[in-house]
C-alpha positions as CSV (number, residue, x, y, z in Angstrom):
1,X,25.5,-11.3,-28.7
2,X,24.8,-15.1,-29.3
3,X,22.1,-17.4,-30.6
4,X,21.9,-21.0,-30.3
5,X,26.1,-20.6,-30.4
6,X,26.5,-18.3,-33.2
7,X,26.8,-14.3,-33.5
8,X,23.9,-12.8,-33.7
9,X,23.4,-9.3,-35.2
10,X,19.7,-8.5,-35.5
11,X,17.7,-6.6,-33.1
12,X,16.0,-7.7,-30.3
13,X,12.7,-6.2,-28.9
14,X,12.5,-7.3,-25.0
15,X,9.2,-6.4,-22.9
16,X,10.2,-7.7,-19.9
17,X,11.9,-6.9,-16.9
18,X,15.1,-5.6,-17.4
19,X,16.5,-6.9,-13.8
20,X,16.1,-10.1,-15.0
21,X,17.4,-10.1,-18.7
22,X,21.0,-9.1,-16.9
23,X,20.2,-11.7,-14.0
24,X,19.4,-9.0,-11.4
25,X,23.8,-8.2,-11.4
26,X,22.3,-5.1,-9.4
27,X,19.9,-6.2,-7.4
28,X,16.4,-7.2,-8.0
29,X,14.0,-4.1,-8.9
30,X,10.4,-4.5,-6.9
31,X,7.2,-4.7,-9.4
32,X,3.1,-4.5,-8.6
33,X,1.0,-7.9,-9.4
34,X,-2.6,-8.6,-10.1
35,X,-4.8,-11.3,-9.1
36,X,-8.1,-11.6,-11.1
37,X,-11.6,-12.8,-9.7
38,X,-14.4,-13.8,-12.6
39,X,-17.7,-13.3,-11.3
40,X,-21.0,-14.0,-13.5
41,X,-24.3,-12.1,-13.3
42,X,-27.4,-13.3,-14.7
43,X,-28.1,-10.1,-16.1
44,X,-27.1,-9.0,-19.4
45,X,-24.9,-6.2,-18.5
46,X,-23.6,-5.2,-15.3
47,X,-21.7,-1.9,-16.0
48,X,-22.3,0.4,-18.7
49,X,-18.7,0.5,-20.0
50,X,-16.5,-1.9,-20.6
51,X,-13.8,-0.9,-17.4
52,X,-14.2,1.0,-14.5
53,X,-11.6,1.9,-12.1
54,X,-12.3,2.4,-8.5
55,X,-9.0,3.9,-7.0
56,X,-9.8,4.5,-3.6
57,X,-12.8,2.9,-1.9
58,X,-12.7,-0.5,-2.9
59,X,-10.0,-3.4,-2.4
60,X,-10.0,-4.1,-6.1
61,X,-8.9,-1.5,-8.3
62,X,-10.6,-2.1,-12.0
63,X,-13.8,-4.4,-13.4
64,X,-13.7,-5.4,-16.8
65,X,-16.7,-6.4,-18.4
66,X,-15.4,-7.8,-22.3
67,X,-18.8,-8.6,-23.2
68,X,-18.9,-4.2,-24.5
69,X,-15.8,-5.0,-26.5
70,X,-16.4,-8.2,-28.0
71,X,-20.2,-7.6,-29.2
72,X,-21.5,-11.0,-28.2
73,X,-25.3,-11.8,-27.5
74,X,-25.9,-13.5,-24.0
75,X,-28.4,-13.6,-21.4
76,X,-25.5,-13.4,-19.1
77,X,-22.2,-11.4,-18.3
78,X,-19.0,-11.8,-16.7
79,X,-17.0,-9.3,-15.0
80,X,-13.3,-9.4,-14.4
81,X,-12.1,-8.1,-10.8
82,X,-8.6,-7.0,-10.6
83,X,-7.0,-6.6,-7.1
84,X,-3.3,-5.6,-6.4
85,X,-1.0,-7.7,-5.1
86,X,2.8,-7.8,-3.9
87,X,4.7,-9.8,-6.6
88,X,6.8,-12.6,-5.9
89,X,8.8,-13.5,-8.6
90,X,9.3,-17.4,-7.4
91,X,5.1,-18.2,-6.2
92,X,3.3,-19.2,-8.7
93,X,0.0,-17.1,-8.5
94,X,2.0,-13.7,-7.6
95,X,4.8,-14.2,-9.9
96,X,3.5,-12.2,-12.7
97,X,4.8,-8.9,-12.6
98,X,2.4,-5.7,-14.3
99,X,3.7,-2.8,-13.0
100,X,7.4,-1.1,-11.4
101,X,6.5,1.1,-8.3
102,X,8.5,4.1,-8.9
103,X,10.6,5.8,-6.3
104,X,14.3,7.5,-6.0
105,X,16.0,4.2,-5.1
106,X,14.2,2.0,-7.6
107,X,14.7,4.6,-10.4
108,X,18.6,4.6,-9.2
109,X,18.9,0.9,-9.5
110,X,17.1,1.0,-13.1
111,X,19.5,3.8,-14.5
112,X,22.2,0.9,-13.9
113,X,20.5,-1.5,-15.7
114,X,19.3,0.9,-18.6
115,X,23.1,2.2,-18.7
116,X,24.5,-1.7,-18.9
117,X,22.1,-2.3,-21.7
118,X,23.4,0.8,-24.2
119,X,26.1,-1.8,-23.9
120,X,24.1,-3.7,-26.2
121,X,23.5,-1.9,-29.6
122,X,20.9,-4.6,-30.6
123,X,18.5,-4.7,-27.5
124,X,15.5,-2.5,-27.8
125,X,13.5,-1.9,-24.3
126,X,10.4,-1.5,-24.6
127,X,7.3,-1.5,-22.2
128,X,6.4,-1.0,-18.6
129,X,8.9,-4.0,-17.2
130,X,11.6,-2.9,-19.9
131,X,11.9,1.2,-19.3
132,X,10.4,0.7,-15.8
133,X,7.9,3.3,-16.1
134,X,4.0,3.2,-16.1
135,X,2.6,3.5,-19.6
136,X,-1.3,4.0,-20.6
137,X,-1.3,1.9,-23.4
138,X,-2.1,5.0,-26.0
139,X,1.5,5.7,-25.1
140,X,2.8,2.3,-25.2
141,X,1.2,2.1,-28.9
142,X,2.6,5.6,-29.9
143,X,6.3,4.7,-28.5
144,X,6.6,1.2,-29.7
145,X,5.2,2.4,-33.4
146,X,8.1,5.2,-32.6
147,X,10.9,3.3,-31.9
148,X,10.7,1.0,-34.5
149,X,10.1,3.8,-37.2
150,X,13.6,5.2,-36.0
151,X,15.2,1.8,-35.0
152,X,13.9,-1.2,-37.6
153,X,12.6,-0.1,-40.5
């Protein structure tokens, strides 16, 4: 591998989607956006925890109120609606991708990609986008603290 025209042997961590680090030679794999609405309440809390998910009667999925996490005094609150959306990886607004949407064919198409990168001794996948799996982020935390105890240090 190269950097900025010379050999490069250390190792690279990428997060992202693996489609695109090999310029999608097998297709492009589909992925799940967010949009988020920011809505404040003169109140000064509106939820008693700091996320809520609602998976099935609402059209947005989670509300985030930071306000629990960061400790600050206020009168006021805002909350964080997240709604699903189809990604589009070239409109700006939908072209941030968070999740894969798993299924035979998509997990066919990644196997290709994760095969084509053991081509690559130094590249490390990690993350959602990367391994093309949904994480909670306990896991994330426990696999990424994992892999680099057995591949880095």
């Amino acid at each position: 591998m190269k950097f900025l025209g010379k050999k490069f042997e250390g190792k690279v961590i990428y997060t992202g989607e693996i489609d695109v680090l090999f310029d999608s030679c097998y297709g492009d794999l589909p992925y799940r956006s967010l949009r988020f609405e920011y809505e404040n309440y003169k109140k000064e809390y509106f939820q008693e925890t700091a996320m809520t998910s609602y998976p099935n009667n609402y059209d947005f999925t989670r509300t985030t109120e930071t306000k629990h996490m960061t400790g600050q005094d206020s009168k006021t609150t805002t909350v964080i609606y997240e709604y699903p959306q189809k990604y589009e990886r070239n409109v700006p607004g939908k072209d941030v991708p968070y999740y894969p949407i798993p299924n035979r064919e998509n997990r066919e198409r990644y196997e290709k990609y994760k095969k084509h990168a053991e081509n690559y001794e130094n590249i490390i996948l990690i993350g959602r986008l990367a391994r093309y799996l949904y994480y909670n982020m306990d896991q994330m935390i426990k696999l990424t603290l994992d892999t680099f105890e057995e591949k880095i240090k």
